[in-house]
C-alpha positions as CSV (number, residue, x, y, z in Angstrom):
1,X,-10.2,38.7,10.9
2,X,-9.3,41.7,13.2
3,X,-11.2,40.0,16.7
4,X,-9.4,42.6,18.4
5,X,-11.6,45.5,17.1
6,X,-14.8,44.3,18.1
7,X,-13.6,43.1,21.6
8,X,-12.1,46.7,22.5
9,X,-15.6,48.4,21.4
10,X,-17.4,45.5,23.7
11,X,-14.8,46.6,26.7
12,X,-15.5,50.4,26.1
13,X,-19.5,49.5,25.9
14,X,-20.0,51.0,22.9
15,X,-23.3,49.0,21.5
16,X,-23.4,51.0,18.0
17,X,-19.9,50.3,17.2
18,X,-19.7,46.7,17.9
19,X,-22.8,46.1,15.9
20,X,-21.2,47.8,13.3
21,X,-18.2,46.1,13.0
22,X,-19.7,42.6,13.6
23,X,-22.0,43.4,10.7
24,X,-18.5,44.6,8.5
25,X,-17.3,41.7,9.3
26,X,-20.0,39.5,7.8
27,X,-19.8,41.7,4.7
28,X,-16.3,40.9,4.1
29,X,-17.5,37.4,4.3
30,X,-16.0,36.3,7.3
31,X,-17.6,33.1,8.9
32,X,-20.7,34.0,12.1
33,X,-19.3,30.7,13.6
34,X,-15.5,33.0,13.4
35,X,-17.2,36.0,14.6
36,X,-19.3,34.0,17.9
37,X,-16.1,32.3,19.1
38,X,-13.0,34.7,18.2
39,X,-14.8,38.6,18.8
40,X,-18.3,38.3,20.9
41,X,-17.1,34.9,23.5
42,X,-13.5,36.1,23.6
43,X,-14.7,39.7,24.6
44,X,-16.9,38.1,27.6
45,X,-14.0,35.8,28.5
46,X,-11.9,38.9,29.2
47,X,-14.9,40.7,30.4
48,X,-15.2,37.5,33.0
49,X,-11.2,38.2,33.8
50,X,-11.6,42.0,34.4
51,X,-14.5,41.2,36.8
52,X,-12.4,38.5,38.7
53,X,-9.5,40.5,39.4
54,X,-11.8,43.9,40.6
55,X,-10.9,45.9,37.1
56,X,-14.8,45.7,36.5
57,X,-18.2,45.2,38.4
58,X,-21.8,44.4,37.8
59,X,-22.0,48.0,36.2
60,X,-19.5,47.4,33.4
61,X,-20.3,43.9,33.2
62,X,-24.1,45.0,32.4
63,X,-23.0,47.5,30.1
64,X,-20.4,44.9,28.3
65,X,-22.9,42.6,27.9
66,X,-25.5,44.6,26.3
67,X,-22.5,45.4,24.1
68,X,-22.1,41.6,22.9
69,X,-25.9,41.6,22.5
70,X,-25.6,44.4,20.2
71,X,-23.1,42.1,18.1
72,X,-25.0,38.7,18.8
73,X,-27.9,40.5,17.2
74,X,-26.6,41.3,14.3
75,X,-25.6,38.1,13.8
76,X,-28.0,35.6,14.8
77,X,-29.8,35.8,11.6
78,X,-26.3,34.0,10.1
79,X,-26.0,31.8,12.5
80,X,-29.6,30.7,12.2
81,X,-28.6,30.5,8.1
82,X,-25.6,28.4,8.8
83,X,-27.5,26.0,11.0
84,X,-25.1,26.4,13.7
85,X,-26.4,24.4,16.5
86,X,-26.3,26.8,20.1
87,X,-23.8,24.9,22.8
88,X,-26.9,23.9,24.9
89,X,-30.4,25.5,25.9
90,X,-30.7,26.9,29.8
91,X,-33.8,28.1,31.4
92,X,-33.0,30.5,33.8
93,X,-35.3,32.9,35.9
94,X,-35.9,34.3,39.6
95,X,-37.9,31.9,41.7
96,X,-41.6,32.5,43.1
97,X,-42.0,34.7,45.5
98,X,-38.8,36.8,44.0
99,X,-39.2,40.3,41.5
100,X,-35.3,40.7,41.5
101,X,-33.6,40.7,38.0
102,X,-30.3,42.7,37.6
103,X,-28.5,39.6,38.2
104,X,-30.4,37.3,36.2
105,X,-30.7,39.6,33.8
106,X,-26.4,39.5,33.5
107,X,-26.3,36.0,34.0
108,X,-29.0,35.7,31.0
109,X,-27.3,37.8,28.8
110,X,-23.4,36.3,29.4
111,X,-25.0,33.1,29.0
112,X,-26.3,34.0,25.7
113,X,-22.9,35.6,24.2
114,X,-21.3,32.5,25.2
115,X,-23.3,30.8,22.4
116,X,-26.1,29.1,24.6
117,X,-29.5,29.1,23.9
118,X,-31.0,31.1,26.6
119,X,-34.7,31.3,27.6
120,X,-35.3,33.5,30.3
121,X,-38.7,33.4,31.9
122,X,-38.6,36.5,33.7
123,X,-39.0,36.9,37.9
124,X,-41.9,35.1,40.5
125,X,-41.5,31.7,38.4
126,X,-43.0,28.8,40.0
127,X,-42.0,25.3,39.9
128,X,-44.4,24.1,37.5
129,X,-43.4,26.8,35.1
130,X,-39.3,26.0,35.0
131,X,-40.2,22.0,34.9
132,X,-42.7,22.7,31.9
133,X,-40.3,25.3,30.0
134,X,-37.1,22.8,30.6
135,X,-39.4,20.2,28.9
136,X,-40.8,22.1,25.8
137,X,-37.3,23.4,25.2
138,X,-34.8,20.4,26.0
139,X,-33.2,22.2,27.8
140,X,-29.7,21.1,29.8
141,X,-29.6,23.2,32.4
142,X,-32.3,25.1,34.9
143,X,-30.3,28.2,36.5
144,X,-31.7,29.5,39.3
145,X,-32.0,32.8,41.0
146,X,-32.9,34.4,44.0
147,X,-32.2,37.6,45.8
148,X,-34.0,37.0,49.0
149,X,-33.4,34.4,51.4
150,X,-37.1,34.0,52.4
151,X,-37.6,32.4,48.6
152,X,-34.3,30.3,48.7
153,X,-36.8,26.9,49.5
154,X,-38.3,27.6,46.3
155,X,-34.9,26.8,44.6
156,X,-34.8,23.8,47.0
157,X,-38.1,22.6,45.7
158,X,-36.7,23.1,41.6
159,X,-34.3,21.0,42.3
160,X,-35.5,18.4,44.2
161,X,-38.2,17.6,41.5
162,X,-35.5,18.0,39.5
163,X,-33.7,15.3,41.3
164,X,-36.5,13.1,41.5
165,X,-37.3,13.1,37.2
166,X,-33.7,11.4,36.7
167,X,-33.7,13.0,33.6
168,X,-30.2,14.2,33.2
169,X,-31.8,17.6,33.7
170,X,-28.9,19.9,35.7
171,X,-29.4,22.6,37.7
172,X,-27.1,26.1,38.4
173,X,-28.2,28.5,41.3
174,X,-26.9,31.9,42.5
175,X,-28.2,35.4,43.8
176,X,-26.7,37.1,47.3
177,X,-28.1,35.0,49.7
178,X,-26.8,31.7,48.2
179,X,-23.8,30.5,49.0
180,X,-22.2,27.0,47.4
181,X,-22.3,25.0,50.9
182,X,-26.8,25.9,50.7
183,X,-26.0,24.5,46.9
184,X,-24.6,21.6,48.2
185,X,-27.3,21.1,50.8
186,X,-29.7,20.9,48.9
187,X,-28.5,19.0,45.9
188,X,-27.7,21.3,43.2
189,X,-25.5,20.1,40.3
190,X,-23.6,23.8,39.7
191,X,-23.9,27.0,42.1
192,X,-21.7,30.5,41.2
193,X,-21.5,33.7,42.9
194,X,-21.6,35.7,39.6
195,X,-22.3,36.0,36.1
196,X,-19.0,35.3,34.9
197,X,-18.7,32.1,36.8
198,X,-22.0,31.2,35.7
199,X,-21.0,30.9,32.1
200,X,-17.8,28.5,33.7
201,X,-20.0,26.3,35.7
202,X,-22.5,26.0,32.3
203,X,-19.8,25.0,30.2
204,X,-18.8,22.3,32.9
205,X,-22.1,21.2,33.1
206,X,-23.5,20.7,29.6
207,X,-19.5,19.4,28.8
């Protein structure tokens, strides 16, 4: 399998392309499973590298991951087929009080072309709502987000009824205004000032 064709479209953000080749790919009967871990997760591993070192930013990394989704779409369907299982289900969404998405919505999406299970609740999510969706999905991880400090207590609430279930349930927080010494304070399990190092922490997590 050529991987190195589909992870130069996803670096040049070219959606069409990548879906194309994914799907060419499938035709010529290579495995989904092949496709996840050697095109689309290799692609935002080096996407991940490129924003660590300052070759990209949020920009590019929005418009790469859109790419992957492109690819991931065209073949879910197979992986659904092949009854390969996702590495882990996260619920991730801005807390209450908060309409800020850009960066939840990168996070969401390199999550999901790392081969988790992502459900994404949208913004202004209570409580209630992240306890009752981590529940109905099984979901490993809550992540977090918040762009405003005024609504960083209502990551501190998640987490301490998080805390307080002892279910095993971890949690992963980021946005601007949090920094890892607040994720510390108030008892987080993971905390990551981007979306690359989101994906990271996840995999450390669920591991």
């Amino acid at each position: 399998m050529e991987a190195k064709t589909i992870i130069d479209t996803v670096l040049v953000f070219d959606q069409e392309k990548t879906a194309q080749l994914v799907q060419a790919h499938l035709d010529q009967g290579t495995d989904a499973l092949t496709i996840l871990d050697q095109a689309l997760i290799a692609a935002m591993d080096e996407v991940g590298r490129r924003f660590s070192k300052g070759i990209f930013f949020v920009p590019e990394m929005l418009m790469a991951a859109e790419a992957m989704r492109a690819g991931l779409e065209v073949l879910r369907p197979h992986l659904v087929r092949a009854d390969i299982k996702a590495k882990g289900t996260i619920i991730i969404g801005t807390v209450k009080g908060d309409i800020h998405d850009i960066g939840k919505n990168l996070v969401s999406m390199m999550l999901e072309c790392a081969g988790f299970n992502v459900i994404d609740l949208g913004v202004d999510v209570s409580k209630d709502k992240f306890l009752a969706a981590a529940e109905k999905y099984r979901a490993q991880i809550i992540a977090l987000s918040a762009l405003l400090s005024t609504t960083m207590a209502q990551m501190e609430a998640v987490v301490a009824a998080v805390r307080s279930r002892g279910s095993g349930l971890k949690t992963l927080v980021g946005g601007a205004p949090v920094t890892a010494s607040f994720a510390d304070e108030i008892g987080a399990d993971g905390y990551s000032p981007d979306a690359a190092g989101a994906v990271v922490v996840a995999r450390s997590l669920i591991a």
